[in-house]
C-alpha positions as CSV (number, residue, x, y, z in Angstrom):
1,X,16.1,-11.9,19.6
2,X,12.4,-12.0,19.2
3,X,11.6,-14.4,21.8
4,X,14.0,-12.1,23.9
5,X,12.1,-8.9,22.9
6,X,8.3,-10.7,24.1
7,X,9.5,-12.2,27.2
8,X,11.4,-8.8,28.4
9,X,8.0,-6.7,27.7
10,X,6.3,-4.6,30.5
11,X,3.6,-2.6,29.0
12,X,4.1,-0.5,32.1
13,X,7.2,0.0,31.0
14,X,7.0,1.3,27.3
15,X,8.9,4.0,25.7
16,X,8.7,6.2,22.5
17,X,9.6,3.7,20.7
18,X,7.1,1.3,21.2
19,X,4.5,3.9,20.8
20,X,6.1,5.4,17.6
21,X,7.1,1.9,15.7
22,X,4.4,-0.4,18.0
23,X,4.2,-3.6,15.1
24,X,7.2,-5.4,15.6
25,X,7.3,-5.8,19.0
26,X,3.6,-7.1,18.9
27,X,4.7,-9.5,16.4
28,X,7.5,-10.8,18.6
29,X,4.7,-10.9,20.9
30,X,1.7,-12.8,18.8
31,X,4.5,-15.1,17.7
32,X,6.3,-16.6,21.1
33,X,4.0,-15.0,23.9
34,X,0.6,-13.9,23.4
35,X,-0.8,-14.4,26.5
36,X,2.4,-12.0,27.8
37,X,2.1,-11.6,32.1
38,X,3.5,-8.4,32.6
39,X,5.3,-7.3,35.8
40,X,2.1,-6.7,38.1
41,X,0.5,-9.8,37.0
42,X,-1.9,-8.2,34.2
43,X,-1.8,-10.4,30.6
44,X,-1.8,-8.3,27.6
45,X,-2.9,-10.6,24.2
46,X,-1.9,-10.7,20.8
47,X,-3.8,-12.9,19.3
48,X,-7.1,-12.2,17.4
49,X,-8.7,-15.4,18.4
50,X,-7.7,-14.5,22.3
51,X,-8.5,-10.5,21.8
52,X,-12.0,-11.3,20.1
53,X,-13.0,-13.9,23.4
54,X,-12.7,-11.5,25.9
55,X,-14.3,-9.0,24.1
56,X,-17.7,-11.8,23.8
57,X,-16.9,-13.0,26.7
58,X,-19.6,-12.5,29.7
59,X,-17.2,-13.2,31.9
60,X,-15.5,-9.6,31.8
61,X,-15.6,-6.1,33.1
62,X,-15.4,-3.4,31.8
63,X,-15.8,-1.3,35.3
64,X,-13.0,0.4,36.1
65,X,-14.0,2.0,39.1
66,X,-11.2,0.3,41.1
67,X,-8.1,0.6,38.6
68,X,-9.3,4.1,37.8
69,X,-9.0,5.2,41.8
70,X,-5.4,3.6,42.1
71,X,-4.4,5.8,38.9
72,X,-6.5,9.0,39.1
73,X,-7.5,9.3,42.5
74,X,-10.6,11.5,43.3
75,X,-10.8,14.2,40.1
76,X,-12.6,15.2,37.7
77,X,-10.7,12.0,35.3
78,X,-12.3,9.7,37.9
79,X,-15.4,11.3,37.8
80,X,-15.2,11.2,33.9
81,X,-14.0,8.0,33.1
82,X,-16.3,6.2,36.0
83,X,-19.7,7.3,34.7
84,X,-19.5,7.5,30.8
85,X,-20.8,4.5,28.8
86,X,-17.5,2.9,27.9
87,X,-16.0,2.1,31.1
88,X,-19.3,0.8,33.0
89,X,-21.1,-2.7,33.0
90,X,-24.6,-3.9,32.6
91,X,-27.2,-2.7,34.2
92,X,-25.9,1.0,34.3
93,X,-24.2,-0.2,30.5
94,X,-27.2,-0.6,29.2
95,X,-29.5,1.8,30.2
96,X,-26.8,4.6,29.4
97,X,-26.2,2.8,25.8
98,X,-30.5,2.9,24.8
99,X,-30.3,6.2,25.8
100,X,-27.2,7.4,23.6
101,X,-28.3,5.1,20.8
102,X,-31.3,7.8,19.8
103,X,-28.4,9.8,18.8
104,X,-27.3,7.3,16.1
105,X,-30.9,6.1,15.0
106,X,-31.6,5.3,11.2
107,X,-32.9,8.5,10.8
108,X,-30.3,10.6,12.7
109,X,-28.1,9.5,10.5
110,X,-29.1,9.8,7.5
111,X,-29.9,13.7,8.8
112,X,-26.6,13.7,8.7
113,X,-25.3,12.2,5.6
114,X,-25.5,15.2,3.6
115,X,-24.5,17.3,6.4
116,X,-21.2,15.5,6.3
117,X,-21.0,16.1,2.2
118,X,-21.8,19.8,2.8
119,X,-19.3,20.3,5.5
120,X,-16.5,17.9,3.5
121,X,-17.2,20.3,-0.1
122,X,-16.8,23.2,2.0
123,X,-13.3,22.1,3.4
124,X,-12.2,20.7,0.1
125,X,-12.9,24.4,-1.6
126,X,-11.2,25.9,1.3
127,X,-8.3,23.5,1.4
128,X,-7.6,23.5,-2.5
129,X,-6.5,27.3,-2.5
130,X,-4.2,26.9,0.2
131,X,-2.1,24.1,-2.3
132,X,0.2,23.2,0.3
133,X,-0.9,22.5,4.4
134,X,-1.5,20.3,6.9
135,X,-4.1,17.5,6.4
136,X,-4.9,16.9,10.3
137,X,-5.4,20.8,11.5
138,X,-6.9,21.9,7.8
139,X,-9.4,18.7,7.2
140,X,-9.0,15.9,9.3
141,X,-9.6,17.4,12.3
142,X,-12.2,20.3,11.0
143,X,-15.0,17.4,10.2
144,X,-15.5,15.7,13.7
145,X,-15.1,19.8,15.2
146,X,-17.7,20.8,13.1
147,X,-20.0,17.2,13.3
148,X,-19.7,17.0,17.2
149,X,-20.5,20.7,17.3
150,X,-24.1,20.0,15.6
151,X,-24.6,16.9,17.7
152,X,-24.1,18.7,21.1
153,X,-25.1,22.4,20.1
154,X,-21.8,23.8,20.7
155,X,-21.3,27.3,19.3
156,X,-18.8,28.0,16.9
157,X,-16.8,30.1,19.4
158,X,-15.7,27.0,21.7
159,X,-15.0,24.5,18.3
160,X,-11.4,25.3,18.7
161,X,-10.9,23.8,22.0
162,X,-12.5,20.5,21.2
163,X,-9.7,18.6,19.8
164,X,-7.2,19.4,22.9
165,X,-10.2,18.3,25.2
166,X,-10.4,15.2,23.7
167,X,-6.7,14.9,23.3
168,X,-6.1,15.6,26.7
169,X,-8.7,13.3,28.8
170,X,-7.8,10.2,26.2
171,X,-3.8,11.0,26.7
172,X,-4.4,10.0,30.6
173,X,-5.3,6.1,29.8
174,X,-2.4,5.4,28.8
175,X,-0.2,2.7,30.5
176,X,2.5,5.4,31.3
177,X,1.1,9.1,32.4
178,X,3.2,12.3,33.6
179,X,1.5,14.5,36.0
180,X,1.3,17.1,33.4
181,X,-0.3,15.1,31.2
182,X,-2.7,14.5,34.6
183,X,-3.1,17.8,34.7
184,X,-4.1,18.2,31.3
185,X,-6.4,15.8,31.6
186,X,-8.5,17.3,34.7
187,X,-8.4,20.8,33.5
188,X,-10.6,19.8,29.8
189,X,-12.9,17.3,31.7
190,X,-13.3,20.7,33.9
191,X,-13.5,23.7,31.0
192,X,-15.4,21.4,28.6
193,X,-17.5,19.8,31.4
194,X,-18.7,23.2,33.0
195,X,-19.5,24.3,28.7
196,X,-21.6,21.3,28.4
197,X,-23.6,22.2,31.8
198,X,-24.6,25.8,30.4
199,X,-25.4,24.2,26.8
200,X,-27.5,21.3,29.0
201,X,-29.4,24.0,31.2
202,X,-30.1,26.2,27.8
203,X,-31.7,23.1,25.8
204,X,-33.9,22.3,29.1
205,X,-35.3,25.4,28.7
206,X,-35.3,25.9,25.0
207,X,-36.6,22.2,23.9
208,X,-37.4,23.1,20.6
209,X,-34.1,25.1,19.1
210,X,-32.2,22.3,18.3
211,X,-30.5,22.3,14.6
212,X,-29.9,20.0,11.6
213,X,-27.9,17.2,13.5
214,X,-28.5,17.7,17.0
215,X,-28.9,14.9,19.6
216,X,-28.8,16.6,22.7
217,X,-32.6,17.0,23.4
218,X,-33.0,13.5,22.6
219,X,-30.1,12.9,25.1
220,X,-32.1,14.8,28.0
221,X,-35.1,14.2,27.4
222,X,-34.9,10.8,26.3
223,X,-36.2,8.1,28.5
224,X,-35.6,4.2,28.9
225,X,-38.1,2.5,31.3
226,X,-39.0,5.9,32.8
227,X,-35.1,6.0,33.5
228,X,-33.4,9.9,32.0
229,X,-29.7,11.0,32.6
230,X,-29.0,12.7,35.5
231,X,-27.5,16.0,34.7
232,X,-23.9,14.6,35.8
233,X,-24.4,11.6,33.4
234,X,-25.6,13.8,30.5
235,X,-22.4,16.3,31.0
236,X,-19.8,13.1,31.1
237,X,-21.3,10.8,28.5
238,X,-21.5,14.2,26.3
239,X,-17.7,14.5,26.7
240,X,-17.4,10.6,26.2
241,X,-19.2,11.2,22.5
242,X,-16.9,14.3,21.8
243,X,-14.1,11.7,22.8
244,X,-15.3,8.9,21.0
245,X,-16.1,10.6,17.7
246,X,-14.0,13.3,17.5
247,X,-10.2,12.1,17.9
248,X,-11.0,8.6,16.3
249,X,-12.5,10.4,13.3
250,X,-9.4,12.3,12.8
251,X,-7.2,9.9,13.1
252,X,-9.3,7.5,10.8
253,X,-9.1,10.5,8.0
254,X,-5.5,11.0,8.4
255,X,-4.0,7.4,9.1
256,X,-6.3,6.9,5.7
257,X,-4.2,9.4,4.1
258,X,-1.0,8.3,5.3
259,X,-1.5,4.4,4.3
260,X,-2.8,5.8,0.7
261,X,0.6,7.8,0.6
262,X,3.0,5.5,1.8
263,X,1.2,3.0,-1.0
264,X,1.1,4.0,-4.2
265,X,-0.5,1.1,-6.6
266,X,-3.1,1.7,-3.7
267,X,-4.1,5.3,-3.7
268,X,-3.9,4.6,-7.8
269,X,-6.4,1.9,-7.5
270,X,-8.7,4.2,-5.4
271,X,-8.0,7.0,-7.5
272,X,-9.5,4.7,-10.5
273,X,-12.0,2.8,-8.7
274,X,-13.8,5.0,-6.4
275,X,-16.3,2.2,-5.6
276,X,-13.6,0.7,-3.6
277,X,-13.3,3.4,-0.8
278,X,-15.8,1.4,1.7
279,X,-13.6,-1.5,1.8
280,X,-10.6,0.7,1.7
281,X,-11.7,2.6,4.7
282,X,-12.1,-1.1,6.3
283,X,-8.6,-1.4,5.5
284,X,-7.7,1.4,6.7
285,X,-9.1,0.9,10.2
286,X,-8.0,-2.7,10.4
287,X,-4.2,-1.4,9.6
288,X,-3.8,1.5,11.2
289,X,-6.4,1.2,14.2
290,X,-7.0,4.4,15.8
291,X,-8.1,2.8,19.1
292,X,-5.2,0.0,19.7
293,X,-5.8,-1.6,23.1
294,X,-8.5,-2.3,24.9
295,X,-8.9,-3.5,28.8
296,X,-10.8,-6.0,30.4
297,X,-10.9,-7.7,34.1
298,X,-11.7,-11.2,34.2
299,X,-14.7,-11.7,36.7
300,X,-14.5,-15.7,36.1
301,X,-12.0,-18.0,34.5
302,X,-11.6,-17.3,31.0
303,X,-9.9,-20.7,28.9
304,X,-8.6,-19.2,26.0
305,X,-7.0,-22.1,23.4
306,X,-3.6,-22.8,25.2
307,X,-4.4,-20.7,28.7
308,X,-6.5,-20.2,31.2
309,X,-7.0,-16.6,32.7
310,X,-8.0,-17.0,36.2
311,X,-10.9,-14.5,37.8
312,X,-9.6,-11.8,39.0
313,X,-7.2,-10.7,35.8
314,X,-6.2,-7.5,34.4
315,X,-6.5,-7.9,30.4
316,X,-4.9,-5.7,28.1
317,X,-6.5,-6.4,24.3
318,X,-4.2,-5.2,21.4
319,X,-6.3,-4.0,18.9
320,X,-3.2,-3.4,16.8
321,X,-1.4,-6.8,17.1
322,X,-5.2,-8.6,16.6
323,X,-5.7,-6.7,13.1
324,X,-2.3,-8.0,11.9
325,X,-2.5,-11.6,13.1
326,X,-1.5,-13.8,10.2
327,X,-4.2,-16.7,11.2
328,X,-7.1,-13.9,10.3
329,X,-5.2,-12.1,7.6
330,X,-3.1,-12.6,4.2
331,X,-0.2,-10.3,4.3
332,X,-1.4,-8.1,7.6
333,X,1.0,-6.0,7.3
334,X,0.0,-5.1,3.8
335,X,-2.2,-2.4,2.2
336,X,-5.5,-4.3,0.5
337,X,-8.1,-1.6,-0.3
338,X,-10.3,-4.7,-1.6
339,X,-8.9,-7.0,1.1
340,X,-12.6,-9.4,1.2
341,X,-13.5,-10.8,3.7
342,X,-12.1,-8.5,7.0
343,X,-13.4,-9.2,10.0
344,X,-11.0,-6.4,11.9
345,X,-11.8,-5.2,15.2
346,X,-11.2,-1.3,15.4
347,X,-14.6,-1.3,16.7
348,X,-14.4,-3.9,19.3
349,X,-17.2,-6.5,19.3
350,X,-19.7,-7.7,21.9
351,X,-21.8,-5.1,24.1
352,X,-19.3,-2.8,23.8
353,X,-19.2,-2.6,20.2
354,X,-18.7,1.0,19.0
355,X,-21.7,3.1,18.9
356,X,-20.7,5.7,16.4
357,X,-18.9,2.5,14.4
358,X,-21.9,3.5,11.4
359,X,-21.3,7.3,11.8
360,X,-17.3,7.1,11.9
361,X,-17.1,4.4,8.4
362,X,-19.9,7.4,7.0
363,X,-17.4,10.3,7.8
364,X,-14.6,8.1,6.8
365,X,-16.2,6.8,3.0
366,X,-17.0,10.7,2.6
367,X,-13.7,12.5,3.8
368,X,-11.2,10.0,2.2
369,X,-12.9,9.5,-0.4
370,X,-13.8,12.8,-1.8
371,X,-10.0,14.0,-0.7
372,X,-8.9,11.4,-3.3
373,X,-10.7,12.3,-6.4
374,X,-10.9,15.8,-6.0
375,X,-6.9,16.0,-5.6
376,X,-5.5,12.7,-7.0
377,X,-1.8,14.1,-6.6
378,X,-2.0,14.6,-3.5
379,X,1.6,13.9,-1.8
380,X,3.7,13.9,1.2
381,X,5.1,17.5,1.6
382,X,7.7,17.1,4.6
383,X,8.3,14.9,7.8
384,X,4.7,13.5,9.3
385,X,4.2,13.7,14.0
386,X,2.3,10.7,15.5
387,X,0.2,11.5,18.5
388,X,2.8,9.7,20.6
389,X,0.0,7.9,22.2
390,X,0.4,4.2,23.2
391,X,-3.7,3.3,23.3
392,X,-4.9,5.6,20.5
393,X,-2.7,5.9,16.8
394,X,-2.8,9.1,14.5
395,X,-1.2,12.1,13.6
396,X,-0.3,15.8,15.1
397,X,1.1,16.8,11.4
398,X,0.7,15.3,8.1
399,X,1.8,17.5,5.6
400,X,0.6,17.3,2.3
401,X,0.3,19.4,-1.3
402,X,-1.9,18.7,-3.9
């Protein structure tokens, strides 16, 4: 049944199921084909060993220039999705990557350490009158708002958009998108985009108003071999970093909840050992990843162990299925919160390692980890609603008392 369930797959093809109760099928998949052709000749791998390659691998892409025409067309996605860091190769790759890296400096960050504890206190007071509520809308999703908000300069008028923008321009990657989902996706790259041109036109002017956390004069002003941002580069890679850090966070908060709820001995151990929430949060990202599939196209042939992936392939890297492959991993489908070593890969590796990867595990260690010792009884209080995304995993609704 197994074997029938990997050799029948078309990620092209997926359905709610899949995308609600992925882990099976990618077992199926890991086990008796992980390097899986689907239907229009693109491979989609299992395997950590495989997944980790092409992510080192010089022989990749990650331009998507071409793929991102047949699916988008000319819009604003295209326009979005071409010329933000994540989607671009060397030398573009790098230059826009040195410039976005002064935002996540040594000392940038640790500006904002305690401006993550003060924001996190402030939502834990608020939060521990209400008794019962949702986690996502009430905490998980308030810390990126209010974090991204001091990194860009975005008033506190437009914070309540953010998390639909985001939600919206990631929701058209996946494998299988409706029109209105299209739609969605052009109107925030449009509304947010045309928000981030005013903010970007004020700071030119006002070079000196930035506040505690900002990164946005360093992003226009900031130069790599005389090379600066053109203002259509600043306005998309500023979306990417909303995009990047603000839905990822959230779901790495509330899929940190859910794991702790749905195990027990766990959340007791934290509870009792609150040195253990950095690798917990590790644990957290490796089991429920918030990012689950990557792409890459294969620009030369790639020999993985028992295949060879001639130039000119379409990769699909799951994340998910390489976080859970029992070659890396005792018991992967198991909650560890001191699991030792765990060499996941929620933040990819090679030159497109995550850029905010030191910023998200610092919102993670504070959010989950002050949650859990300031309300150790905190429970499941009705029925949770996944994002019903295939590529990124987290929750709508996650309802919780404490």
């Amino acid at each position: 049944m197994n074997i029938q369930i990997a050799q029948g797959f078309d990620l092209n093809a997926i359905d709610q199921g899949f995308i609600d109760a992925p882990y099976s099928t990618l077992q199926a998949l890991r086990s008796h084909d992980p390097v899986h052709r689907n239907p229009d000749g693109s491979v989609f791998l299992t395997r950590y060993g495989d997944v980790r390659q092409v992510y080192q691998s010089r022989a990749t892409s990650s331009d998507k220039k071409v793929a991102f025409g047949k699916q988008f067309g000319a819009c604003p996605l295209y326009t979005h999705h071409t010329t933000s860091l994540v989607f671009n190769d060397p030398p573009y790759h790098t230059v826009v990557r040195s410039l976005l890296a002064s935002a996540f400096t040594p000392r940038k960050l640790a500006e904002m350490e305690p401006l993550i504890e003060t924001i996190v206190d402030r939502l834990l007071d608020r939060i521990e009158d209400l008794g019962e509520f949702d986690l996502i809308p009430e905490y998980a999703t308030q810390l990126p708002t209010e974090l991204i908000s001091f990194m860009l300069g975005i008033p506190e008028e437009h914070r309540h958009a953010l998390r639909g923008y985001a939600q919206a321009i990631l929701g058209a990657l996946d494998p299988v998108v409706s029109e209105e989902r299209l739609e969605a996706g052009n109107r925030a790259v449009t509304e947010f985009g045309a928000l981030l041109d005013d903010l970007i036109t004020h700071r030119r002017a006002n070079p000196d108003k930035g506040g505690q956390g900002e990164v946005l004069e360093a992003l226009i002003f900031g130069e790599v071999d005389g090379r600066r941002l053109t203002n259509e580069e600043l306005i998309q890679n500023c979306i990417f970093l909303l995009n990047a850090g603000h839905e990822t966070t959230t779901s790495l908060v509330g899929n940190s909840a859910a794991i702790l709820l749905g195990a027990p001995d766990q959340h007791q151990r934290l509870i009792d050992d609150p040195d253990l929430i950095t690798p917990a949060i590790e644990e957290f990202l490796r089991l429920e990843s918030p990012v689950q599939m990557g792409n890459r196209l294969a620009t030369e042939d790639i020999v993985l162990d028992d295949a060879t992936l001639p130039a000119g392939t379409y990769i699909h890297t799951s994340i998910a299925a390489a976080n859970r492959d029992p070659a890396v991993f005792v018991n992967p489908d198991g909650v560890d919160i001191g699991r030792n070593p765990n060499k996941h890969l929620a933040f990819v590796t090679g030159i497109h390692v995550c850029l905010g990867a030191t910023l998200s595990r610092i919102e993670g260690r504070i959010a989950v980890g002050k949650l859990v010792q300031r309300f150790p009884k905190l429970q499941s209080a009705g029925p949770n609603e996944l994002l019903g995304l295939a590529r990124f995993r987290g929750y709508n609704h996650l309802p919780v008392r404490i």
